[in-house]
VOPAGU-2260 file (C-alpha; in pm, 1 decimal, decimal comma):
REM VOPAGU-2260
SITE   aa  ch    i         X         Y         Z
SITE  UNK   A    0    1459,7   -3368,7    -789,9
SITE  UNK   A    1    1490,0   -3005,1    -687,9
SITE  UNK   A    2    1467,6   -2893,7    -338,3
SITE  UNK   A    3    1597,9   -2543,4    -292,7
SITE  UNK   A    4    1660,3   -2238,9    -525,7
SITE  UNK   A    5    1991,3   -2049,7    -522,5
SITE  UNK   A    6    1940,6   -1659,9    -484,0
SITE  UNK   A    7    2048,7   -1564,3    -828,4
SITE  UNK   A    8    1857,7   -1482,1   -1152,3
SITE  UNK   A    9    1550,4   -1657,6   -1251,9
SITE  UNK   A   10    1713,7   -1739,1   -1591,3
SITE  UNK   A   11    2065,4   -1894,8   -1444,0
SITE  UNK   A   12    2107,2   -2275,7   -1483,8
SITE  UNK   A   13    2269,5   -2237,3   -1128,8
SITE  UNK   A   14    1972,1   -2147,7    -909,5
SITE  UNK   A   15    1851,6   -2530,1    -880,7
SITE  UNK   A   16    1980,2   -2694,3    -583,4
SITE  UNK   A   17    2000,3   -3052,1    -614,4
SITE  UNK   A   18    1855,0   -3348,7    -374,7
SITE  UNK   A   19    2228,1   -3485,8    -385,4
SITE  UNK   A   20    2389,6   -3145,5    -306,9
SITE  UNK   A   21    2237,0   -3083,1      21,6
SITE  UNK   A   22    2266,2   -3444,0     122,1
SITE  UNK   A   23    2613,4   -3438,5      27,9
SITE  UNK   A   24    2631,8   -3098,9     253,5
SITE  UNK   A   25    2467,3   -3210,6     544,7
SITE  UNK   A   26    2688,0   -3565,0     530,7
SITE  UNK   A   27    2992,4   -3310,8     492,9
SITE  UNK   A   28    2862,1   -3092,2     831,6
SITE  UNK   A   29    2789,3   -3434,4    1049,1
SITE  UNK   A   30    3125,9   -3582,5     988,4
SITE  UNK   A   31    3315,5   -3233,4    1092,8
SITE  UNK   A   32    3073,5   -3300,0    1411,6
SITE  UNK   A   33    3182,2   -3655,0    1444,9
SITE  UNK   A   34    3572,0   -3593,6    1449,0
SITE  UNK   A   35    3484,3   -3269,5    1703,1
SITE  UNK   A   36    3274,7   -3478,7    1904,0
SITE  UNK   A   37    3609,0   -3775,8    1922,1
SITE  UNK   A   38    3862,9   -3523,3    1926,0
SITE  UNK   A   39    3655,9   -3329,8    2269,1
SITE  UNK   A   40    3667,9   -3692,6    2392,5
SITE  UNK   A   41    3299,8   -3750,7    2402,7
SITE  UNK   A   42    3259,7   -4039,7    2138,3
SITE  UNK   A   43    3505,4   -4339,7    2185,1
SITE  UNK   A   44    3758,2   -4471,1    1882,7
SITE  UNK   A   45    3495,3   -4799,1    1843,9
SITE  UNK   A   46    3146,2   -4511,6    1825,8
SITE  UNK   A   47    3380,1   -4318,9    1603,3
SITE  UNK   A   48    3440,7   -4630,2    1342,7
SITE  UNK   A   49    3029,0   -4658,0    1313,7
SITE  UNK   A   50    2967,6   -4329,1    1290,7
SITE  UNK   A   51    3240,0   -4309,2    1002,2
SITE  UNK   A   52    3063,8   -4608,9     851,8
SITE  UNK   A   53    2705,6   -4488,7     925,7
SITE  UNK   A   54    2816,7   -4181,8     720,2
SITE  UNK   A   55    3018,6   -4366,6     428,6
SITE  UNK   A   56    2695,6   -4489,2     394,7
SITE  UNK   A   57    2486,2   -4211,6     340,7
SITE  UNK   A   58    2769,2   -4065,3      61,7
SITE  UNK   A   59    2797,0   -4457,2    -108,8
SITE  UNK   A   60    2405,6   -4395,3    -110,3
SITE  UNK   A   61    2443,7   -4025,2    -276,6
SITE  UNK   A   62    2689,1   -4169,4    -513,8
SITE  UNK   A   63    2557,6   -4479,6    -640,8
SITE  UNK   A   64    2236,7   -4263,7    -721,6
SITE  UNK   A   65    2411,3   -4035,1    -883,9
SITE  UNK   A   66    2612,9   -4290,2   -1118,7
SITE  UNK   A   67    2276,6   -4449,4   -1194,1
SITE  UNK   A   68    2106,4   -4159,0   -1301,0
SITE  UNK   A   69    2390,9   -4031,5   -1467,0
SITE  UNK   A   70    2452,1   -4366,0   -1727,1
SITE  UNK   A   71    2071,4   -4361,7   -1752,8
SITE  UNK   A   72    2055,7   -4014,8   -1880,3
SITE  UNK   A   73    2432,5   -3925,6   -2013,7
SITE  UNK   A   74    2418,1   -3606,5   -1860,0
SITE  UNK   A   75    2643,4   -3593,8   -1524,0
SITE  UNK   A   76    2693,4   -3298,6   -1279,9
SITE  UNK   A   77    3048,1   -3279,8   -1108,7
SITE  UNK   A   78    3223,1   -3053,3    -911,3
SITE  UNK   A   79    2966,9   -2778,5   -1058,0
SITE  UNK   A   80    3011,2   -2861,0   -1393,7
SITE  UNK   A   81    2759,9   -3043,4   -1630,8
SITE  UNK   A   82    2908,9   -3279,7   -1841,4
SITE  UNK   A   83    2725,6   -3413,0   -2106,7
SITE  UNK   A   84    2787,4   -3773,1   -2375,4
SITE  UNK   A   85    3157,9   -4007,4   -2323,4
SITE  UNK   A   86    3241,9   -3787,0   -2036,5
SITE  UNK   A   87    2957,7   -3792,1   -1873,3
SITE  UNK   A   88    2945,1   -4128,9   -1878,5
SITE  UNK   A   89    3297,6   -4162,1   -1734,6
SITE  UNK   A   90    3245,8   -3972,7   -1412,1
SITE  UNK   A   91    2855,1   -4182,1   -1364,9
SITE  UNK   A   92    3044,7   -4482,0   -1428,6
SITE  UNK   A   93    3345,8   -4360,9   -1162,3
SITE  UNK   A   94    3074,1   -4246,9    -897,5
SITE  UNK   A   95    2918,0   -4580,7    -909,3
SITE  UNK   A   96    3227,4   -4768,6    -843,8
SITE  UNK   A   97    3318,2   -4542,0    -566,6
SITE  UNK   A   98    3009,7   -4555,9    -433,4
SITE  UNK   A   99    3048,9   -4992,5    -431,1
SITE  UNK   A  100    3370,8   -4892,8    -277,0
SITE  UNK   A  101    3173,2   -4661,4      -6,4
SITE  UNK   A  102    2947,9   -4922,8      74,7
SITE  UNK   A  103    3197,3   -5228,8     114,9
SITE  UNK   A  104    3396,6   -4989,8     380,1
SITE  UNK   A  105    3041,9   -4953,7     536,9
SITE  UNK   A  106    3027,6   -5324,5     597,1
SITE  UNK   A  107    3362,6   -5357,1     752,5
SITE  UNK   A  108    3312,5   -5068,2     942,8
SITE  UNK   A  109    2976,8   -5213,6    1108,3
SITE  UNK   A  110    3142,0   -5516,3    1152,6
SITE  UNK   A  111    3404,6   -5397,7    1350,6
């Protein structure tokens, strides 16, 4: 599940990038595009609620991965920080229901 390396040592635990980091970037980078492209006036408010949900999407996706993997293996990465056993467990189990959470806004959104 490793895309990129980070330029640091060869024997840091930090140098593996993540799948879920740099789709969590590049969801992060499209919705400061979004609000430029409304707030320049060339995306109207109902383009702007799908695009929201379009991207809510993508990070309900990321998250609900992430949760999965994380109960399945008890090890959870947060906020840069590895987390291992009850704890771990805690933030997989609260990235899954934000994640639900993510995806239920998606639906409204599209529906709107």
């Amino acid at each position: 599940m490793v895309l990129m390396r980070y330029p640091v040592p060869w024997k840091s635990s930090l140098r593996l990038l993540g799948l879920f980091d740099v789709a969590a970037r590049f969801q992060a980078y499209a919705t400061i595009a979004v609000v430029a492209l409304f707030a320049l006036g060339a995306l109207s408010l109902p383009g702007l609620v799908k695009a929201i949900a379009i991207l809510l999407y993508v990070m309900g996706s990321i998250l609900l991965a992430d949760g999965v993997l994380g109960v399945m293996s008890v090890i959870d990465r947060t906020w840069g920080r590895l987390h291992y056993g009850g704890r771990a467990m805690a933030y997989a189990s609260g990235k899954l229901v934000a994640g639900s959470f993510a995806l239920m806004l998606t639906i409204i959104g599209l529906m709107i």
